[in-house]
C-alpha positions in Angstrom: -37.3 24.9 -73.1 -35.1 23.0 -71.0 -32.6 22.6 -73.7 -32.6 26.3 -73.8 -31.6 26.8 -70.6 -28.9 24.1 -70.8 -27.7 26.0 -73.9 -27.4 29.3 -72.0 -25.8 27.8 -69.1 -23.0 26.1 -71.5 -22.5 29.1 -73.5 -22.3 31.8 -70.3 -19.3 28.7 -68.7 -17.1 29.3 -72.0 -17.3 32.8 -72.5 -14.2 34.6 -70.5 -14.5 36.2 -67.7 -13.2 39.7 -68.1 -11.5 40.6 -64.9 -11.1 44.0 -65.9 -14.5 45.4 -66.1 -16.4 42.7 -64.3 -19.3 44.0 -62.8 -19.4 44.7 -59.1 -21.2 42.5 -56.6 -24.4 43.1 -55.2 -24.7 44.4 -52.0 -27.4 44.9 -49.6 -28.3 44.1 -45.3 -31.1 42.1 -43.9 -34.1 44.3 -42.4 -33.7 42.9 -38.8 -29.8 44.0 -38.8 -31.1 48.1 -37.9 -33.3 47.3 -35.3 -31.2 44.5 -33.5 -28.1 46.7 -33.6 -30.8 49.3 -31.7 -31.5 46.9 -29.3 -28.3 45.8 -28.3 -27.1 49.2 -27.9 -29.8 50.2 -25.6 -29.3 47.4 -23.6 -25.5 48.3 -23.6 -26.7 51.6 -22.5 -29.3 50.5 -19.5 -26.6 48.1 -18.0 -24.0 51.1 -17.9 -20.2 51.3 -17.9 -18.7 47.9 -17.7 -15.7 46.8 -15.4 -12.5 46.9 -16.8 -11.2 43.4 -17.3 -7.7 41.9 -16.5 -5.8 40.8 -19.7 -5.1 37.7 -18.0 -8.4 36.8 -17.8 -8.7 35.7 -21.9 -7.8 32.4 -23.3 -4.7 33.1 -25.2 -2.6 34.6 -21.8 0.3 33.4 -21.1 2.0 34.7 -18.0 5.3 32.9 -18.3 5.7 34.3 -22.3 4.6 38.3 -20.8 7.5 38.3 -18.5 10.4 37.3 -21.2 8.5 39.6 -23.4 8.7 42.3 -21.1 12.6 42.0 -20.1 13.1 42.2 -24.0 11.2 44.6 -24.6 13.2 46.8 -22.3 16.4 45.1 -23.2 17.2 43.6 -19.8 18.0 40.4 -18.7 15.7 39.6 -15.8 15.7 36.9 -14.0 12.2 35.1 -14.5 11.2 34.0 -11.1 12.8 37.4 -9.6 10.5 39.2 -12.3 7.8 37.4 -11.2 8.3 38.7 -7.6 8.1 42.1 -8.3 4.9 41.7 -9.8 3.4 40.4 -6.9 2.2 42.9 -4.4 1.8 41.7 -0.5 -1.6 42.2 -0.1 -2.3 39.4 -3.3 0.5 37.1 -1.8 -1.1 37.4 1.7 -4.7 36.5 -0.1 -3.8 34.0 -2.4 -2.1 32.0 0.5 -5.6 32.1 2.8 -7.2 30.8 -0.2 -4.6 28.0 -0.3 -4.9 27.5 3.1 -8.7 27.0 3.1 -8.4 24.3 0.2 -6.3 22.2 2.7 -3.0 22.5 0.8 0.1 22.0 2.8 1.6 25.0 4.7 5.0 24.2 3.1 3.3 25.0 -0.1 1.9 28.3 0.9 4.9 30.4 0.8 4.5 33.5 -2.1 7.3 35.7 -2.4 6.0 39.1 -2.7 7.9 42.3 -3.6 8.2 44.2 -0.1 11.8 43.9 0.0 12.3 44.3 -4.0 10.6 47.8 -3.2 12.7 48.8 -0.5 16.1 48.1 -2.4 14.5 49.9 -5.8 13.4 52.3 -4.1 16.9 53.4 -2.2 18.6 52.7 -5.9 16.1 55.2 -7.3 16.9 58.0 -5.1 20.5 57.9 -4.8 21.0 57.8 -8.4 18.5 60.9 -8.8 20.0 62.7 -6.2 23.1 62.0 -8.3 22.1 63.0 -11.8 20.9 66.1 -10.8 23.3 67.3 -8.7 25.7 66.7 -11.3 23.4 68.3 -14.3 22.7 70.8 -12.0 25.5 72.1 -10.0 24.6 76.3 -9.3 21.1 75.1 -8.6 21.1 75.3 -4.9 19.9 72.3 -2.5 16.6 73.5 -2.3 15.8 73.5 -5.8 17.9 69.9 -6.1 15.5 68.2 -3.3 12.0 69.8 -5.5 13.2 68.2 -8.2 14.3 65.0 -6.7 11.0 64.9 -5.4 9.2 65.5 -8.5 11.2 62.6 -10.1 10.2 60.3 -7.3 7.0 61.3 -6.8 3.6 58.8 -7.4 2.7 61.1 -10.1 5.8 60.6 -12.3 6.8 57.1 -10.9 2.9 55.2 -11.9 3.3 57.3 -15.1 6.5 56.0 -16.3 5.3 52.3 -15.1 2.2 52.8 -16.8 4.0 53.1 -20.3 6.5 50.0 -19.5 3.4 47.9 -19.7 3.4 46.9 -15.9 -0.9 47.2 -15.6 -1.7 43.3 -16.7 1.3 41.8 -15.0 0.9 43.2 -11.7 -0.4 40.3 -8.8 -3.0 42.6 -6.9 -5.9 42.5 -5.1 -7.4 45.2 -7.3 -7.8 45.9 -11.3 -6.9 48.3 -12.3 -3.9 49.0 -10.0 -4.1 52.1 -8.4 -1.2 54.6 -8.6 0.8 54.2 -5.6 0.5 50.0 -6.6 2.2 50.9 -10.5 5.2 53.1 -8.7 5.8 50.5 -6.0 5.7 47.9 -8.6 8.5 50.0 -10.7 10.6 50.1 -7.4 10.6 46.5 -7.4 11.2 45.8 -10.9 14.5 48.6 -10.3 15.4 45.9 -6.9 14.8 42.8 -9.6 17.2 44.4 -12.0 19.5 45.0 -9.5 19.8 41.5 -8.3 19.5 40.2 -11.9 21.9 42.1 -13.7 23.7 44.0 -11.3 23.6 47.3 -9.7 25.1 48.9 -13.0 22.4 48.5 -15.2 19.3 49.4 -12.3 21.6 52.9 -12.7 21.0 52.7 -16.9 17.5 52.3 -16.4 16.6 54.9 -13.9 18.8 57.1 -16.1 16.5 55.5 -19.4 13.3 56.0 -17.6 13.2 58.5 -14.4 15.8 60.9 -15.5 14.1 61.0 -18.6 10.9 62.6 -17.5 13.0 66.2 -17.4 13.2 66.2 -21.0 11.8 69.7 -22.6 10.5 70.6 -19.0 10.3 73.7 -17.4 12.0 73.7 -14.1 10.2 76.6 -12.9 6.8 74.7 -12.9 8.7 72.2 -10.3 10.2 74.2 -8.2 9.8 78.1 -7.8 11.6 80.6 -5.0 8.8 81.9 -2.6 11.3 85.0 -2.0 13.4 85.3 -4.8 14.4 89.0 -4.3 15.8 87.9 -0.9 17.2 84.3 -2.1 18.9 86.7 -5.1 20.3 88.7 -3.0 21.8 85.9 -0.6 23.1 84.0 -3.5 25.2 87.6 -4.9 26.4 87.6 -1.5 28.2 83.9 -1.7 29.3 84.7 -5.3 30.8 88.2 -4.6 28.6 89.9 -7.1 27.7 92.9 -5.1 24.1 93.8 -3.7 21.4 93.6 -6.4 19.7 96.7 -7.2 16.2 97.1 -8.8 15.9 99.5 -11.6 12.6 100.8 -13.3 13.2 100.4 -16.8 10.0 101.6 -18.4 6.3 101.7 -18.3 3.0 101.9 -20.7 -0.5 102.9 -19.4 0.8 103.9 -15.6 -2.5 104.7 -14.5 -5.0 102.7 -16.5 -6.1 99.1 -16.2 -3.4 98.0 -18.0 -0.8 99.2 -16.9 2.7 97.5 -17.3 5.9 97.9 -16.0 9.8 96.7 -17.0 12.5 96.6 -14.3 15.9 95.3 -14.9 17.9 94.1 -11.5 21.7 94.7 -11.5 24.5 94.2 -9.2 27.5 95.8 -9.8 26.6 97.3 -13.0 25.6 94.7 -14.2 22.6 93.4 -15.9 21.1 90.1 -13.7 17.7 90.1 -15.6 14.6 91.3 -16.0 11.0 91.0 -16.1 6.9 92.6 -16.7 4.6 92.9 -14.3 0.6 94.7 -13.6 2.7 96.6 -10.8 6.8 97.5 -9.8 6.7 94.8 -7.1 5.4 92.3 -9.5 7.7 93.5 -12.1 10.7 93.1 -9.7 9.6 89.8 -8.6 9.4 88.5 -11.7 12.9 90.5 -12.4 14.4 88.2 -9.5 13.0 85.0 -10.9 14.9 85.7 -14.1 18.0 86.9 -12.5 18.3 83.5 -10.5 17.4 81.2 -13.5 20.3 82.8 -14.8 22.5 82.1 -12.1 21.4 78.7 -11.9 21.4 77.7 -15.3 18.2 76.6 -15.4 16.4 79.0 -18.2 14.5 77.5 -20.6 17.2 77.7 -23.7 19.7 76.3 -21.7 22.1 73.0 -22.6 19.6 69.9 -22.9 20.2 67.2 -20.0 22.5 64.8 -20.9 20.7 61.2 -20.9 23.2 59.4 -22.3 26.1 60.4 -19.3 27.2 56.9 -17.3 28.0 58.3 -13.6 30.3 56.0 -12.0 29.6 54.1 -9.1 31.4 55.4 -6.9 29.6 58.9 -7.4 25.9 57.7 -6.2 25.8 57.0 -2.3 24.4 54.1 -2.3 25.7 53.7 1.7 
């Protein structure tokens, strides 16, 4: 019997194995797999949501290799312990040099740069050059309109959105995790003061251009910044160009006096057709009318010209003083 079996065995190692219709392995899971899984999820489910955790808390983070990554990434030339600066926020610096402080290290060893002054530079870079792009992509739009959307550009909102996407979260130095939003737009402020002093004052102009300026693309101006009066702020702005006193005009209406009723009026000045719009009523209607009129005269409808992000302002054009 054992020769048998020895047979087999030789027989079964010279016969070829057929590749091409070999018979699929068997596959199956272990009976305390199911009910372990269970348990570990309903333990994951009593203890609750977890913390986030810091990226830098894992074995395989380096800081030093983030920062050159994150210059080329961006395709800037930082300086590394400038970088590093603007990463770290006061309130870190300030905490991580009582910590020192109570370990007995020397004070000359305490000193942490931190990015307070970074923020203020970035900050005054940011605005000037917004001010700049969009009063020259935006000329007819008058000052108010300019300083809403200056203001949305520069807001929290936009600025910890547009950090947010650079990949700032697991660099910043802070006393919280994760940053909060006012900590990601003063932390692009400072990386805007870092470029600045890295690279020149040039290139923190590119990359509010690349980055801020960009955030108009395909947007609606009239969700940023809307007249409260239009009728009257039309009829100033025909005033200044000379275009006669605007003149509200029923054009037509369906349903008058049912629930849905709806009315057109046109506005003109001088004969001329300024724009139009629908309403539930005539005043809405003429409201609405106005609103179109002035996008119109300010160039700011929704099929006009695309923003140029690819224009280089020159320096002399962005106050800076």
């Amino acid at each position: 019997m054992s020769l048998l079996r020895s047979v087999v065995r030789i027989i079964a190692l010279t016969n070829p194995i057929n590749t091409a219709g070999s018979v699929p392995t068997r596959r199956n899971f272990k009976r305390w797999v199911s009910p372990t899984l269970r348990e570990l999820a309903h333990r994951v489910k009593k203890q609750g949501p977890q913390k986030p955790e810091p990226r830098s808390g894992f074995v395989e983070w380096n800081y030093r290799s983030e920062l050159f990554a994150f210059g080329k990434r961006l395709n800037e030339e930082f300086q590394l312990p400038i970088l590093q600066t603007a990463f770290t926020q006061q309130a870190y610096a300030n905490q991580e040099q009582e910590r020192q402080r109570k370990l007995g290290i020397a004070e000359a060893d305490l000193q942490i740069s931190d990015n307070k002054q970074l923020i203020a530079k970035g900050a005054h870079i940011a605005r000037a050059y917004v001010e700049a792009y969009v009063q020259h992509s935006l000329p007819k739009l008058p000052p108010a309109g300019q300083k809403a959307i200056v203001s949305y550009l520069l807001s929290t909102e936009t600025l910890s959105h547009v950090s947010m996407h650079l990949g700032t979260k697991e660099l910043i130095f802070s006393t919280e995790y994760p940053p909060s939003n006012e900590t990601l737009a003063e932390t692009l402020h400072a990386i805007i003061g870092a470029l600045a002093d890295s690279s020149g004052v040039e290139r923190a102009f590119l990359f509010v251009r690349d980055f801020i300026c960009t955030q108009l693309n395909q947007k609606d101006l009239l969700d940023i910044w809307t007249p409260e009066q239009p009728l009257e702020l039309l009829s100033e702005i025909c005033n200044q160009r000379k275009l006669g006193e605007p003149e509200p005009r029923l054009l037509g209406d369906c349903g008058k006096n049912t629930l849905l009723a709806t009315f057109q009026v046109g506005i003109y000045a001088d004969r001329q057709l300024l724009g139009k719009g629908f309403g539930e009523n005539v005043q809405t209607a003429t409201e609405t009318a106005a609103i179109d009129a002035l996008q119109t005269l300010f160039d700011i409808h929704e099929n006009r010209r695309p923003f140029d992000f690819q224009i280089q302002l020159e320096t002399k054009n962005v106050r800076l003083g």
